[in-house]
ZAMARGU-4260 file (C-alpha; in steps of 0.2 Angstrom, whole numbers, plus 5000, padded with zeros to 4 digits):
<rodrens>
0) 5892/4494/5489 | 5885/4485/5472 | 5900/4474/5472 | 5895/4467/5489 | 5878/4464/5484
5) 5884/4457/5466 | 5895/4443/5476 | 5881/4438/5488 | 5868/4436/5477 | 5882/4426/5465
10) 5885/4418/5483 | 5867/4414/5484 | 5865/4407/5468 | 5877/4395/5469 | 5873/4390/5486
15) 5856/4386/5480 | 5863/4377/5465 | 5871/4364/5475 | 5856/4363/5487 | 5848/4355/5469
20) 5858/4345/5462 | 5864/4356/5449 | 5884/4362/5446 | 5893/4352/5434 | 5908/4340/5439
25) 5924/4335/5434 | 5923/4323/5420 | 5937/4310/5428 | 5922/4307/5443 | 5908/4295/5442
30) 5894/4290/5454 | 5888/4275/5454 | 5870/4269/5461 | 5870/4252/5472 | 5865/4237/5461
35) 5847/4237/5462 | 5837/4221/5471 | 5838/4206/5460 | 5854/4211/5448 | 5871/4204/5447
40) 5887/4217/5447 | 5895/4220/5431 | 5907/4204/5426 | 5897/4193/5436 | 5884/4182/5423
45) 5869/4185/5423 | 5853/4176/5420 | 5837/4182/5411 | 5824/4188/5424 | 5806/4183/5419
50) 5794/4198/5414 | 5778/4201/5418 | 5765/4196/5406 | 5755/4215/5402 | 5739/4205/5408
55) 5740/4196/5423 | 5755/4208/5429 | 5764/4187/5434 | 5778/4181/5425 | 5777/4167/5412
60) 5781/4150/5418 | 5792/4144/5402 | 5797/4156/5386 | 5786/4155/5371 | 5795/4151/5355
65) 5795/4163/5340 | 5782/4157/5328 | 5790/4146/5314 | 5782/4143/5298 | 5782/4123/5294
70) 5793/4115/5279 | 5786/4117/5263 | 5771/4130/5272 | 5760/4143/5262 | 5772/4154/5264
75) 5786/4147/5253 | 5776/4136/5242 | 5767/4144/5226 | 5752/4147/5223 | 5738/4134/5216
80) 5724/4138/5204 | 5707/4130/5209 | 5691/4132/5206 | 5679/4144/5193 | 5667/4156/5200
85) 5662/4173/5192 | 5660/4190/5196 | 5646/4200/5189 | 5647/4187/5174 | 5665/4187/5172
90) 5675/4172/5176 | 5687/4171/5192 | 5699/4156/5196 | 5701/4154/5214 | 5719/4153/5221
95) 5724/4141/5235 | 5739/4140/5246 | 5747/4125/5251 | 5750/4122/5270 | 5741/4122/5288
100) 5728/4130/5285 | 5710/4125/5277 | 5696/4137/5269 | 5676/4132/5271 | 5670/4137/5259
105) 5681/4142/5246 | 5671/4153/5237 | 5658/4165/5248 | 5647/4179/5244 | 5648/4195/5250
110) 5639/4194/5267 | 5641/4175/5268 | 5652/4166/5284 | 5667/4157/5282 | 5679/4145/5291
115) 5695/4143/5294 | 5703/4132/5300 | 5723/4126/5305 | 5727/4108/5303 | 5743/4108/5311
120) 5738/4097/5329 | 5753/4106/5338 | 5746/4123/5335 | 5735/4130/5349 | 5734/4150/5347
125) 5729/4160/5331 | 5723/4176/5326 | 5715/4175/5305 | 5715/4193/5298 | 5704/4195/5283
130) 5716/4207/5270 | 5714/4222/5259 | 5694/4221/5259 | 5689/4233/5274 | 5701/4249/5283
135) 5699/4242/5299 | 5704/4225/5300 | 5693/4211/5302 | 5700/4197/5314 | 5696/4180/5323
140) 5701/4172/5336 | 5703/4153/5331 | 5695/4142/5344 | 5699/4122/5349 | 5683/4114/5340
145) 5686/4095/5336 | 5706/4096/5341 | 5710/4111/5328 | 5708/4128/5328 | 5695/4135/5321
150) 5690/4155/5315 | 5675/4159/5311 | 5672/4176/5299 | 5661/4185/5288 | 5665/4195/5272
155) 5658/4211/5273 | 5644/4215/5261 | 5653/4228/5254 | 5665/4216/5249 | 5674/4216/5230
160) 5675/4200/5219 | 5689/4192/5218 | 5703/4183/5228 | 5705/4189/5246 | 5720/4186/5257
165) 5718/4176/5274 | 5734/4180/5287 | 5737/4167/5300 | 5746/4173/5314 | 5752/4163/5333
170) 5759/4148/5335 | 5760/4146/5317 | 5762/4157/5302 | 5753/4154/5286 | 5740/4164/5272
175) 5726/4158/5264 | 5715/4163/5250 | 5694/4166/5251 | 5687/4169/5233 | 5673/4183/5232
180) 5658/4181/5220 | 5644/4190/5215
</rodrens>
C-alpha cells in the first residue's frame, strides 16, 4: 500500500513539473523563439537600429562622434610656466596648457569666479570639472556666449594654494590649469 502511494505522489510531482516548465531535455534539442519585431535572421546583414536617447525616450537623428582631442591639444602638449603669484608669502608659478581652452583669470582667490572658455568654433557641448579641490565635484556647463563656450565657476573658499586642474569634457577634450593665491 506505500508503494502505491509512493508512485502517485512521484506521479504527481512530475505531472506537475511539466505543468511548469521544469524537467530537463535532451541536450541534442533546441527551442528557438521567433525573431522578434524589427530583427534580421541569423546570416542575413543587419543594420544598426537607432536607440532611444535616456531623456526624451526618441531616437537620435544622426550618431554623435567620439570626442577627439585636436592636434597638438592640451592634452599631448607640455606644460608652460606662466605667471608669479604667492601663497601665504611664498612664491607659486602658474602653469598653463597649450590648446582649446582659455582661463579668465589666471590666478583667482579663494571665493573668487572664474571663466572658462573653449576657443575651438566647432565645439558646441562641454562640461568643465574643477579637480582635486572639493569631494564632490564642482562642474559647469559651458554656454554659447559670443560663438564660444563659455563656463562660469567659483573656487571654493576652502580652497588651497596652488595650481588647480581644469577637465574639459564633450565635443572636445582638453585640461586646463587655475592658479590659487592667498
Amino acid at each position: 500500500m506505500f508503494q502505491t502511494f509512493a508512485r502517485a505522489g512521484a506521479a504527481a510531482l512530475l505531472a506537475m513539473a511539466a505543468l511548469a516548465g521544469c524537467g530537463g531535455g535532451s541536450s541534442g534539442t533546441t527551442s528557438t523563439a521567433p525573431p522578434a519585431a524589427g530583427t534580421t535572421p541569423a546570416g542575413a546583414p543587419s543594420t544598426p537600429a537607432q536607440q532611444p536617447t535616456a531623456t526624451t525616450g526618441v531616437p537620435p537623428k544622426h550618431h554623435r562622434k567620439r570626442p577627439q582631442p585636436l592636434g597638438g591639444g592640451s592634452s599631448t602638449a607640455p606644460l608652460r610656466v606662466t605667471a608669479r603669484y604667492t601663497c601665504n608669502g611664498k612664491p607659486l608659478r602658474a602653469i598653463a596648457a597649450d590648446g582649446p581652452v582659455r582661463v579668465k583669470p589666471a590666478i583667482v582667490k579663494p571665493g573668487q569666479t572664474f571663466a572658462v572658455t573653449v576657443t575651438d568654433p566647432s565645439a558646441k557641448v562641454a562640461l568643465v570639472s574643477l579637480a582635486g579641490v572639493a569631494p564632490k565635484p564642482i562642474q559647469s556647463s559651458a554656454t554659447q556666449q559670443s560663438g564660444k563656450l563659455t563656463a562660469t565657476l567659483k573656487m571654493p573658499s576652502y580652497a588651497t594654494c596652488g595650481n588647480k586642474l581644469l577637465e574639459v569634457e564633450g565635443d572636445v577634450s582638453a585640461e586646463a590649469y587655475v592658479g590659487v593665491s592667498r
